[in-house]
N, C-alpha and C positions, 0 to 999 in steps of 0.2 A: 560567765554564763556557759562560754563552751565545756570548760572545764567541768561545770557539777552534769553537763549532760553526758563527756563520759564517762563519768563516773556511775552514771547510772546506767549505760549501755553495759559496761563491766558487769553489773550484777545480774544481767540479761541473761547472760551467755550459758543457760541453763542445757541441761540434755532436752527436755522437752521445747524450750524456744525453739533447741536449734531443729530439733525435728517439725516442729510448726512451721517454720520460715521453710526448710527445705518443701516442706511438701506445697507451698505456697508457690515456688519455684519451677517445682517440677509440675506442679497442673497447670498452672500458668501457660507455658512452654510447651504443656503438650496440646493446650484449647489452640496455641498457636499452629501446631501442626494441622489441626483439624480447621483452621480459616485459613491455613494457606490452601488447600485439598476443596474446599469446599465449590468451589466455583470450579474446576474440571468433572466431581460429580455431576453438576445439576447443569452442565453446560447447554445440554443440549434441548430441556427442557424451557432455560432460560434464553435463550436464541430464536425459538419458537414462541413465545409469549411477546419478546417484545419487534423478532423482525418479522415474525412465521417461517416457512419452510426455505431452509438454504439448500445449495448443493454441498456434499462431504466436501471439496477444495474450498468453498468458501469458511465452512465449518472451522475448518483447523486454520485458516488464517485467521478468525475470529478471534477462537482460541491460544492462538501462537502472541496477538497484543493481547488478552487480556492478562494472562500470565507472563508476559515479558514487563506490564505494566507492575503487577504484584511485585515481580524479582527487583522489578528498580528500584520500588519504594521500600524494600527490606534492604538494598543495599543501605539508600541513602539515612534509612531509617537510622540503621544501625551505625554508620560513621555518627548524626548527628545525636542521636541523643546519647553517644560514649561525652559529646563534648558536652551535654547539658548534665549527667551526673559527675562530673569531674565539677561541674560549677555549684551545682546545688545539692547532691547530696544522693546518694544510691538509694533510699528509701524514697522517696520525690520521684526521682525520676524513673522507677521501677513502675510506680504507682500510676502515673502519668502515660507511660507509652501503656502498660495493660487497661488503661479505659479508651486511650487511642484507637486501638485495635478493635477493641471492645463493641464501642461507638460504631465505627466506620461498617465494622461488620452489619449492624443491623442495621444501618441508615439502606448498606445495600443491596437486601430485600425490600427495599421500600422505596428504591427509584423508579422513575416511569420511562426513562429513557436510557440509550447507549451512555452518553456523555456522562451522565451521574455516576452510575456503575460502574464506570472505569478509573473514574476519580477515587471512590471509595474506595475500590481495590488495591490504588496507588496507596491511601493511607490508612487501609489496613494493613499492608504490609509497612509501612513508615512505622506502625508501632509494635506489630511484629520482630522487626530486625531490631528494635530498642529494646524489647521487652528480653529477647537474648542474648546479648548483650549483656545487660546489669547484670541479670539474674547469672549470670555465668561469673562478670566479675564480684558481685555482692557472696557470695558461695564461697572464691577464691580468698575473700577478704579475710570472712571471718570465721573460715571453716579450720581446724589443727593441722598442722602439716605434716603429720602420721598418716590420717585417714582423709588427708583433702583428696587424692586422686582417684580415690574408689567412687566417692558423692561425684565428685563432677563428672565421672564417666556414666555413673547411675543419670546423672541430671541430660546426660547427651544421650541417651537417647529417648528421653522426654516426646521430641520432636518428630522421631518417625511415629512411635506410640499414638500421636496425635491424629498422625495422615492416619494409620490404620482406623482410628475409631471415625473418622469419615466414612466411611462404609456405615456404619449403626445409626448414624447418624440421617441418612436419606431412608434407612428405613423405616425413623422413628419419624421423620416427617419428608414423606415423600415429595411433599409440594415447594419448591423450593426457597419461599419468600418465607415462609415457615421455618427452613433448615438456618436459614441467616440468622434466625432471633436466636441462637445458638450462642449469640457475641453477649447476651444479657449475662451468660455465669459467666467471662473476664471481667465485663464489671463489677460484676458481686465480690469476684477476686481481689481487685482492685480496691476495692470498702475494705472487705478483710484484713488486705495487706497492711492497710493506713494505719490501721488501731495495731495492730500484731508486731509488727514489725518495727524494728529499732533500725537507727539510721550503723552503718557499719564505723568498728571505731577506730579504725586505721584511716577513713577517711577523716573521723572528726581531728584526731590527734595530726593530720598534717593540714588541717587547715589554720589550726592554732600556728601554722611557721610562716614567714612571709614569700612572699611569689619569687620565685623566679623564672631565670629565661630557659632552666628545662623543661619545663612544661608545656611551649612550642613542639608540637609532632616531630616535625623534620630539623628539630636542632641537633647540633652536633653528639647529643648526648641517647640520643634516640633513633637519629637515621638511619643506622645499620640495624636496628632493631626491629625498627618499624618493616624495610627492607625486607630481613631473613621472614618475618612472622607470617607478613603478605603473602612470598614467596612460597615458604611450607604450606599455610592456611586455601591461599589459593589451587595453587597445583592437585592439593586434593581435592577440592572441590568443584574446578573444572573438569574432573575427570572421571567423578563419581558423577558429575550431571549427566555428562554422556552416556555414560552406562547406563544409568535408571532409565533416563528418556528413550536409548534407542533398544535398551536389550531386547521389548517383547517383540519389536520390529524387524530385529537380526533374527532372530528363534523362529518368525514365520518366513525369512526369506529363504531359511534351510528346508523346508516343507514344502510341495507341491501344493496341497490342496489347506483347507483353513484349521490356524491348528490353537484352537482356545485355552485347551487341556495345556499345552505345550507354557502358550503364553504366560499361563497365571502360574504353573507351575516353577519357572525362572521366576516369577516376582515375587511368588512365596519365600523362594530359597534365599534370592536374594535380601528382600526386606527381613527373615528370621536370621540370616549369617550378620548383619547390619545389624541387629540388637542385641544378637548375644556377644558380637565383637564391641560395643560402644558400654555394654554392660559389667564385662569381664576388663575394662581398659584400663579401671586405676588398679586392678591386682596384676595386670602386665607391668606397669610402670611401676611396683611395688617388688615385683622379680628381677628386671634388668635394667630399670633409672629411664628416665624421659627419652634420652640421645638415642638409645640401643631400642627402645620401643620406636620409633618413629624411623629408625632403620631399616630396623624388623618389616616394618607395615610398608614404605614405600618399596622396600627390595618386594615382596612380594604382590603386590597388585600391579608392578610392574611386568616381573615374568610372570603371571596370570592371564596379565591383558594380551599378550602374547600369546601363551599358549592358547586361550579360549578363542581368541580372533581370529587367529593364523593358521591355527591346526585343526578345527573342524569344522567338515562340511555336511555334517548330517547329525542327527540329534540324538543324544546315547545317556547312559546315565553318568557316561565321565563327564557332558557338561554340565550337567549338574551339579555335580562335586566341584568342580572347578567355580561356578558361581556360588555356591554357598564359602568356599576357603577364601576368594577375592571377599566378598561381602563383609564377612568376618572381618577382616583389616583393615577395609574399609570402616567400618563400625568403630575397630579399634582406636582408628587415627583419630577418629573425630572426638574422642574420649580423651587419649594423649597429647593433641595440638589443645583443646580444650586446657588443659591443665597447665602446658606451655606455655602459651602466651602470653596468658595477662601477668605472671611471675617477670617477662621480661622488662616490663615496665614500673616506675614505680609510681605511687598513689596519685598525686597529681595529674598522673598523664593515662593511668590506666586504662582506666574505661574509653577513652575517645583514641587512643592507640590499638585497644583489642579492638573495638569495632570497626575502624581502620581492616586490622590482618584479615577480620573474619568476613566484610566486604566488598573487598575490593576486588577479589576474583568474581564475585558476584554478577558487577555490574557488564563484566566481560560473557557471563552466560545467560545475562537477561538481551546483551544485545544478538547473541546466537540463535536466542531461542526465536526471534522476529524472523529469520533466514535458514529455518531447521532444512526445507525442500532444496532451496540452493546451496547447501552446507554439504547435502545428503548426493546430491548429483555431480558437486565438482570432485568429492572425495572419491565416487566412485561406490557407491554403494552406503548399507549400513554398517556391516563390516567394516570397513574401511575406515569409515567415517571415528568411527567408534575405538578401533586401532590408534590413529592419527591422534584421538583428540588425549587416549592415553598416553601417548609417550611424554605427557606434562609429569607424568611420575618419575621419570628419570632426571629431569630438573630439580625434583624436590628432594630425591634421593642423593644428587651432587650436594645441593645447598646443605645438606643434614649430614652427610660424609666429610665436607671439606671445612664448613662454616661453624655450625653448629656446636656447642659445649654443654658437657654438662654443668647446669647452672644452679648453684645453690639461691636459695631464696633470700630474700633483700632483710637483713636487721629487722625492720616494719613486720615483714607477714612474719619473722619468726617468734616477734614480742608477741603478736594477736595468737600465734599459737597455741605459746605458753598460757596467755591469761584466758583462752578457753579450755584447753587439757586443763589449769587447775580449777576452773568453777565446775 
């Protein structure tokens, strides 16, 4: 039975399937960015409906759990349903966490109280952190490994794409309980994907072998792996959270008086230097190989974070420059760790090992985000703060200089290569 199903995924592996699934992937991905965004839009609209008028210190501790709740439930999201597509199948469980999210999103527009609304947010991000996950390793599976690193870098940045279209989003329905019915197209996704999509055949072909004990995360044959992935995966994205959250707050500390222009102006540069680097990131890895690209990107956001922190105190068009060239690499990396990780794993363990690397830093900036105020005064400023929390780049820059190989791909993804380059 397994057997005549891959045979029939084989004759899938069309140029148009794969651009149907890809696109399946990448909207998916992006409706996620726009449900993680959607509740800091309408936050304050939604605070007033169901507590009425707070003061701004209460405001943002509001907002500091509901959004530390979000980030938990996309860490844990993400670890756990790596370990339910490793069991049942990356079509399943693709499918499964995008009506997760789906769901939870509009249930919460439709709660009466705190306690519900904060629940949902936990599990919409639960299917959030799943739904990227697969969708990063299902790509990695059964995409050629000529052209795999260009699509997954294309497919990274999905996710900011999505926060932006939050914006269009409150415009298109200003009233909040309204913006939430926004989760009805994940589920239509979700339908879509059932019928469309074939289950990946590097998973079916290793379920045909029988278990073994590598398939434990932390067994010997995996825990240096698990280890290095964390380590790179994390450090950049603890360091890229500090920046987004505190930059338009450093940019007005440099100003006297209030500086809006300033603010959006660093956010523009940085979120357009972040998609054109996460865009451009499998033709980086296609010029100097995975090792020399994530070099590349931590040597520089490193001496970046430095220079932009340390070296100005007033606001000019060199910081500008400097936030779009950081952004840029940043965007990069996420497109090249992207690519990296789930290759270091093989089929059995993939998927609940990458959502391991990809959140386990996570759960480290969802507990920061609860203490942004007390984070912000022991450092010493936002400056500082935002310095400090960069120097996690020069860790990931050791790990990637001293640790790090370049790694050819495992027998498995090179066979699925071949039988996709020849259909």
């Amino acid at each position: 039975m397994m057997t005549m199903e891959l045979e029939n995924v084989r004759t899938q592996k069309t140029a148009a399937y794969l651009a149907a699934v890809f696109t399946l992937c990448f909207v998916s991905s992006a409706l996620g960015g726009s449900v993680s965004t959607l509740m800091s839009v309408y936050l304050p609209a939604v605070v007033k409906d169901l507590q009425g008028d707070v003061a701004p210190g209460q405001l943002n501790t509001i907002s500091g759990f509901i959004n530390a709740m979000f980030i938990f439930g996309w860490a844990i999201g993400g670890f756990s349903w790596g370990m339910v597509s490793d069991k049942i199948g990356r079509k399943k469980a693709l499918v499964y966490s995008i009506a997760c999210y789906g769901t939870f999103t509009i249930l919460t527009g439709l709660m009466p109280q705190w306690e519900g609304l904060v629940a949902c947010r936990f599990f919409s991000g639960f299917g959030v952190g799943g739904e990227m996950v697969i969708a990063m390793t299902y790509i990695s599976e059964i995409w050629s490994k000529k052209s795999k690193p260009v699509y997954i870098g294309i497919l990274s940045i999905a996710f900011p794409i999505g926060i932006f279209a939050a914006g269009a989003i409150i415009r298109i329905a200003p009233e909040w309980r309204q913006g939430f019915f926004i989760g009805a197209v994940p589920l239509a996704m979700g339908i879509i994907a059932l019928f469309v999509m074939k289950e990946s055949e590097q998973w079916l072909s290793h379920k045909q072998k029988p278990a073994d004990s590598s398939n434990a995360l932390f067994s010997p044959a995996n825990r240096k792996e698990v280890i290095v992935g964390s380590l790179l995966f994390g450090t950049m994205l603890i360091g890229l959270w500090a920046i987004f959250s505190w930059l338009p707050t450093w940019i007005q500390s440099l100003i006297a008086t209030d500086a809006p222009k300033e603010r959006g102006m660093s956010m523009m540069f940085l979120g357009m230097g972040g998609l054109t680097g996460g865009f451009f990131s499998g033709w980086l890895v296609k010029l100097l190989g995975l090792r020399k690209s994530m070099l590349l990107c931590f040597t520089v956001c490193t001496v970046l974070s430095f220079v932009l922190f340390k070296t100005n105190s007033t606001i000019s068009g060199a910081v500008y420059i400097e936030i779009a060239v950081m952004a840029l690499f940043f965007g990069a990396s996420q497109g090249v760790l992207s690519a990296y990780i789930p290759q270091l794993f093989h089929t059995g363990i993939r998927a609940t090992a990458t959502g391991f690397c990809f959140n386990v830093g996570r759960l480290f900036t969802a507990t920061a985000v609860l203490f942004i105020g007390v984070l912000v005064s022991a450092l010493g400023g936002y400056g500082n703060a935002i310095f400090d929390f960069s120097l996690v780049f020069v860790l990931g820059l050791i790990v990637t200089l001293f640790v790090v190989k370049d790694k050819k791909e495992s027998p498995a993804v090179s066979e699925v290569s071949v039988l996709v380059d020849n259909n």
